[in-house]
N, C-alpha and C positions, 0 to 999 in steps of 0.2 A: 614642521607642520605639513609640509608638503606631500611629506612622506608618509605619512597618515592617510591622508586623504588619498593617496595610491595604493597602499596595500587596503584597503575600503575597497575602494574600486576593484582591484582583482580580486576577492573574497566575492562579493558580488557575483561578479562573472562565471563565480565556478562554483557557485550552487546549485543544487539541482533542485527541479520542481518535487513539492509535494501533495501526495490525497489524500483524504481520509473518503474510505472509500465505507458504507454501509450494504450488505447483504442481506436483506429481506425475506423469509419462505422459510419452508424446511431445509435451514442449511446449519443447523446441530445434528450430531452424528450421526452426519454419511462422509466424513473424515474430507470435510470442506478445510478445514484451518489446516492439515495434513499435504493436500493438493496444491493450495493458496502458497505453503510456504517453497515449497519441492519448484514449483513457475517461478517463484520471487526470485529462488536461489540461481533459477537457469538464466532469467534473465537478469541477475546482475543487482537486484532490488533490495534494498535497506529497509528496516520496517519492524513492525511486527503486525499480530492477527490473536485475534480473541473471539470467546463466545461474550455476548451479552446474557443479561437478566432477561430481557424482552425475548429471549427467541432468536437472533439475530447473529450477525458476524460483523465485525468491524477490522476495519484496514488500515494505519499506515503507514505507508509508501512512499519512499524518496527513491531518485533514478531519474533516467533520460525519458523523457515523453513520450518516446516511441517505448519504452517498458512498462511505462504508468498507462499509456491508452492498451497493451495488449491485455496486461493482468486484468483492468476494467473491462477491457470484452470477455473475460476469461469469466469472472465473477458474474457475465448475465447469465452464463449455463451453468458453472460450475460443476463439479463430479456427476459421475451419472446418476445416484440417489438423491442429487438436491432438486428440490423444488422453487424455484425464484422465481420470486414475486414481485422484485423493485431491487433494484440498486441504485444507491443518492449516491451523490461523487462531489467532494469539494476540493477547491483547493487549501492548502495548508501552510504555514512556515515549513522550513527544511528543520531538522534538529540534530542531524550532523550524524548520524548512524552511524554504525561499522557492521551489524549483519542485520540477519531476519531472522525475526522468532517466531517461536507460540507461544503468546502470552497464557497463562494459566489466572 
């Protein structure tokens, strides 16, 4: 039993934060989900990124906090033809990733 409850405990330890991050404005094509992924890749970030119904872009993101706070400052400017108008940012469960996509 013990033993359980130790490998718990290290599983724990070694997960990593996650966001679901929302993109707000004109941020369909001007190749936001393109940029979003190319950042995610350099820094290290598990995830994916979509367009919504609304207009919108959704994020997320699993990684080290200091990856999840950069791509979040990344996503208030985003490429140079978006337009942002708000970015929500929550925290999330991890869900164990292995890369970063585009979700289609």
């Amino acid at each position: 039993m013990s033993v359980s409850i130790f490998n718990v405990s290290i599983f724990h330890s070694l997960s990593m934060p996650a966001k679901r991050i929302k993109v707000i404005g004109m941020v369909q094509g001007v190749f936001f989900r393109v940029r979003a992924k190319n950042l995610a890749d350099k820094l290290g970030l598990k995830g994916w990124i979509r367009n919504c119904a609304d207009g919108s872009v959704e994020i997320h993101a699993e990684g080290t906090g200091e990856a999840l706070k950069e791509l979040e400052s990344w996503c208030h400017r985003g490429p140079p033809d978006a337009r942002v108008e708000e970015v929500r940012v929550e925290s999330v469960p991890e869900r164990g990733l292995t890369m970063f996509e585009v979700a289609r």
